[in-house]
C-alpha positions in Angstrom: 0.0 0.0 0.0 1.2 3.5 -0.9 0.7 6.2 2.0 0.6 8.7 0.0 -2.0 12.4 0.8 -3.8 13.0 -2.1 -7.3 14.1 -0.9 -6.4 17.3 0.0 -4.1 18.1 -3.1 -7.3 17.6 -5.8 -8.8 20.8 -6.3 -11.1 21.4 -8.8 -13.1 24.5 -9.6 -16.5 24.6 -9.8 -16.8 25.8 -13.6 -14.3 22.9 -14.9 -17.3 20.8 -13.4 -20.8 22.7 -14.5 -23.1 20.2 -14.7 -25.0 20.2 -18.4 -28.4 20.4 -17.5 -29.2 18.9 -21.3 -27.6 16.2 -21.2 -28.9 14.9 -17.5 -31.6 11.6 -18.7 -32.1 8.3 -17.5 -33.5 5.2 -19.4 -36.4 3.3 -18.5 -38.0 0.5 -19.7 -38.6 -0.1 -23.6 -37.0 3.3 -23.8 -34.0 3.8 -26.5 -31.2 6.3 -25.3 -28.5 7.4 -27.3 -25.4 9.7 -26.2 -22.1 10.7 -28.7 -18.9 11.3 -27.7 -18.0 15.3 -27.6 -15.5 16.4 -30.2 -13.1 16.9 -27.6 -11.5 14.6 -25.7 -12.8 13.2 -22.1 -11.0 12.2 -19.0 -11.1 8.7 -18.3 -10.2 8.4 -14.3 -9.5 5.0 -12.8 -9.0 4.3 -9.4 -7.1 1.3 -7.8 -8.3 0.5 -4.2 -9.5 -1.4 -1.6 -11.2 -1.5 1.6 -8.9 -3.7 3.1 -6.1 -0.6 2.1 -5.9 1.8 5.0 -4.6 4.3 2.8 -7.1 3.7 0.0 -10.1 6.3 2.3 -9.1 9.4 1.1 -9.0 8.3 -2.5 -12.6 6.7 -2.2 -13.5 10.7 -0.9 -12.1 12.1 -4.0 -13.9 10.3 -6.3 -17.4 11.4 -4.2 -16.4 14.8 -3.7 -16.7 14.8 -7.7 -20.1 13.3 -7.4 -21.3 16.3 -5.7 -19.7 18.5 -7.2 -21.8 17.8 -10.2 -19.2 15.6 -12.3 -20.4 16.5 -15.5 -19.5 13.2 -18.1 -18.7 15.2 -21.4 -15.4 16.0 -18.8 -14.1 13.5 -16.9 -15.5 9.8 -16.7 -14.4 8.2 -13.3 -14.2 4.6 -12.2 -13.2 2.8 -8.9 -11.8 -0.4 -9.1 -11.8 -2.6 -6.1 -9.0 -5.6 -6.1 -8.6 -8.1 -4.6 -4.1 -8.7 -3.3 -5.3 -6.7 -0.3 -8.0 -9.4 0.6 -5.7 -11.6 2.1 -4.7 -9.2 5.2 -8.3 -9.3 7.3 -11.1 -7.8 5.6 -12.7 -9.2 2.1 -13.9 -6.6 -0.2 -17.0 -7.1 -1.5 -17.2 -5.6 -4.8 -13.0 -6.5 -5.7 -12.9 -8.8 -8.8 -9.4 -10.5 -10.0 -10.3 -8.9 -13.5 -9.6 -5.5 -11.8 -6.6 -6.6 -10.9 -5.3 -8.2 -13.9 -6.2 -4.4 -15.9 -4.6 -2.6 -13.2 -1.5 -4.6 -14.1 -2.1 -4.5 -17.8 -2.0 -0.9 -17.5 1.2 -0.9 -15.3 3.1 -2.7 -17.6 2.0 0.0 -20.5 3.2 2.5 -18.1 6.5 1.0 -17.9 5.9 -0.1 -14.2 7.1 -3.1 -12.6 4.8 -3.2 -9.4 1.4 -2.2 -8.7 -0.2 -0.4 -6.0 -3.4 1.2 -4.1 -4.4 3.8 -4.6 -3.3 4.2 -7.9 -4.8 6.5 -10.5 -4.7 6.1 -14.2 -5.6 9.3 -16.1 -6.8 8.2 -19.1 -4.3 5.4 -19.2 -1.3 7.5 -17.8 0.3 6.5 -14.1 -1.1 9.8 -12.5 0.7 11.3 -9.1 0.6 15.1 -10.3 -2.3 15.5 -7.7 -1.2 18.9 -7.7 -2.0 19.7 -11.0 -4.9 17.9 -11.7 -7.3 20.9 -12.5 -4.6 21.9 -15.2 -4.4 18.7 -16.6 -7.8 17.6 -17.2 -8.2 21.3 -18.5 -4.9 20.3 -21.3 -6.7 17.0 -22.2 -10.6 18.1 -22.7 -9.0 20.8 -24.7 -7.8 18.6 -27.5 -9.4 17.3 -30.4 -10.9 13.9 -30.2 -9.6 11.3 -33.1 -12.2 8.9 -31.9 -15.7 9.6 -32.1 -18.0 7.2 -30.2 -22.1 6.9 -30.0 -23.8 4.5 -27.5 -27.1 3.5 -27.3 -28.8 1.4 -24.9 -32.6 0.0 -24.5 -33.5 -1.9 -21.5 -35.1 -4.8 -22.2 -37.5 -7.8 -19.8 -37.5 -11.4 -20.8 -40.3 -14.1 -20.0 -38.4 -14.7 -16.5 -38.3 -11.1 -15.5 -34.8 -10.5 -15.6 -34.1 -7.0 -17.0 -31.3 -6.4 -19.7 -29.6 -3.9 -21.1 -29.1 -3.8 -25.1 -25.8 -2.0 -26.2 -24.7 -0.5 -29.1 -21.2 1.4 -29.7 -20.5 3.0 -32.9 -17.5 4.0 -33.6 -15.5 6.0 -35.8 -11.6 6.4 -36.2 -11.5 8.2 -39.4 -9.4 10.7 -38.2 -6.6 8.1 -36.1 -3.7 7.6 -37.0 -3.5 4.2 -34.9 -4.3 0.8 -37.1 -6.2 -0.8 -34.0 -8.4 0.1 -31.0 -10.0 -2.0 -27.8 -13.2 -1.6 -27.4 -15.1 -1.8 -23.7 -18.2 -1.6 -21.8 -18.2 -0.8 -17.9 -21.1 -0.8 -15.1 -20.9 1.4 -12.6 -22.7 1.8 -9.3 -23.0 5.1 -6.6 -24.1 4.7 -2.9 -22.4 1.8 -1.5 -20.9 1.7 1.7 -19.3 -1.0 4.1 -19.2 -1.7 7.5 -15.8 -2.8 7.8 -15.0 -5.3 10.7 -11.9 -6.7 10.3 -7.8 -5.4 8.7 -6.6 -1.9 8.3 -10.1 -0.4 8.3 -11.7 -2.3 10.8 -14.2 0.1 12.7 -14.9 2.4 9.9 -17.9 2.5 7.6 -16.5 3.2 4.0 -18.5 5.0 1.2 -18.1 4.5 -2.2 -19.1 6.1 -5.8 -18.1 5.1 -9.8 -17.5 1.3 -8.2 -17.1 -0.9 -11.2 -19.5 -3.8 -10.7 -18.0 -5.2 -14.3 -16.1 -4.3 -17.3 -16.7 -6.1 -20.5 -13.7 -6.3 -23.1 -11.3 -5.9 -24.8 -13.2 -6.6 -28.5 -10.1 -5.3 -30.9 -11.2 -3.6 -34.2 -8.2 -3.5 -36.4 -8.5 -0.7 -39.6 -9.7 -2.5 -42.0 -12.5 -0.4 -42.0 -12.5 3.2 -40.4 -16.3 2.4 -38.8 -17.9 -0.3 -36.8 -20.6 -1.3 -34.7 -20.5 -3.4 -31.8 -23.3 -5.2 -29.4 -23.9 -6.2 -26.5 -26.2 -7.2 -23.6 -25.9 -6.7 -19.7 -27.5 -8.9 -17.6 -28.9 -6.9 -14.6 -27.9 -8.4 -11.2 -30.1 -8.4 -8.4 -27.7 -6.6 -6.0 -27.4 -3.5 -8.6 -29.5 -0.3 -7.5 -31.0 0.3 -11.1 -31.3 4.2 -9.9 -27.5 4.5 -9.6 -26.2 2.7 -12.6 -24.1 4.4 -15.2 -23.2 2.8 -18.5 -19.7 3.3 -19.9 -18.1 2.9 -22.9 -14.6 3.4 -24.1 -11.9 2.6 -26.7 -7.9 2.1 -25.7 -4.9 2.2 -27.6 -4.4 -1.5 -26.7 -0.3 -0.7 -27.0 0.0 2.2 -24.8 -3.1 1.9 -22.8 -4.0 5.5 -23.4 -7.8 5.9 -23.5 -9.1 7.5 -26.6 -12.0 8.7 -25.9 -15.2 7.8 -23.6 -18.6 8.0 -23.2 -21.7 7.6 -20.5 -25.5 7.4 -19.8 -26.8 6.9 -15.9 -29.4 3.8 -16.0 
């Protein structure tokens, strides 16, 4: 674990983060909803923790202090992914998943990196400790053009036992890359969770959580043959999922550098 303070060094101003009252929707049932990429380019934050991390708290607060802030999407795109190395130490964390791990090292080794860590932010693929400056630099990305344009729909759908499913489709458009290949991948995403934590590092403490990945789908690799292409696909509600704080995320990776190209989101 890396005890690093970060909380107090992210500080972002209010108008970087104006809400778009236009683009605020939700789907319902039977109801098609469709959302493009910006021409710019968007943030794509990813978070490495865990609860069983006693340093990993403060991170967790960051990501909900953007939550209130009024995050809006066409912006920055967050994402907290629990794993699970930490579990081992007293206290299993619920929502960790091995995948989680296995991209957080993925990424590392893009990065050049020959351990892992928690917390550990990836901005947009990058290894990101510049806490500092993070106003600046998600100002410096969202100001550049995208070369990736995406469009996502999704229409929720109930089969004969019930079970509600989502239908996905992602366009997408790399006309104007220069790369021959991109990884395509679809992401759940869940606010308002919390733990009562009994045992390890954070035993005691009741630990909240926002943007927790409850599954990533992917990669699905489109090589340049041709500069357009649509992919689908179907999430299977689960039980456990409050429908009211789902988002759906997409987004498409360099899958040699791990820099993310561009992203896109709808809350459920």
């Amino acid at each position: 674990m890396n005890k690093i303070v970060l909380f107090v060094l992210f500080i972002l101003p209010v108008n970087l983060l104006a809400q778009d009252i236009h683009d605020v929707k939700t789907v319902t049932k039977d109801e098609m909803r469709t959302v493009s990429s910006p021409q710019h380019r968007v943030v794509m934050l990813e978070l490495y923790t865990s609860e069983g991390c006693s340093s990993c708290p403060p991170a967790d607060q960051f990501l909900s202090k953007l939550k209130v802030m009024g995050v809006n999407d066409k912006q920055i795109i967050p994402m907290a992914f629990h794993v699970t190395y930490w579990d081992y130490i007293g206290w299993k964390d619920r929502f960790a998943n091995k995948q989680f791990d296995d991209r957080q090292r993925r990424l590392a080794s893009k990065n050049k990196q020959k351990t892992i860590y928690t917390p550990q932010f990836f901005f947009s693929g990058d290894d990101y400790r510049e806490y500092a400056r993070f106003s600046e630099d998600v100002k410096a990305l969202v100001s550049q053009q995208a070369t990736v344009d995406l469009v996502l729909t999704g229409q929720v759908l109930m089969d004969v036992l019930h079970t509600d499913k989502l239908h996905l489709t992602l366009k997408l458009d790399i006309s104007k890359s220069k790369i021959n290949d991109v990884e395509l991948y679809f992401v759940v995403t869940e606010n308002n969770l919390s733990s009562d934590v009994s045992h390890g590092e954070n035993k005691g403490e009741t630990l909240h959580h926002d943007y927790v990945v409850r599954q990533i789908s992917g990669p699905y690799i489109h090589s340049k043959t041709d500069n357009q292409v649509e992919r689908a696909f179907t999430i299977i509600l689960q039980p456990e999922w409050k429908k009211q704080d789902l988002s759906i995320i997409a987004f498409a990776e360099n899958p040699h550098t791990g820099e993310i190209l561009q992203a896109v989101s709808f809350d459920y």
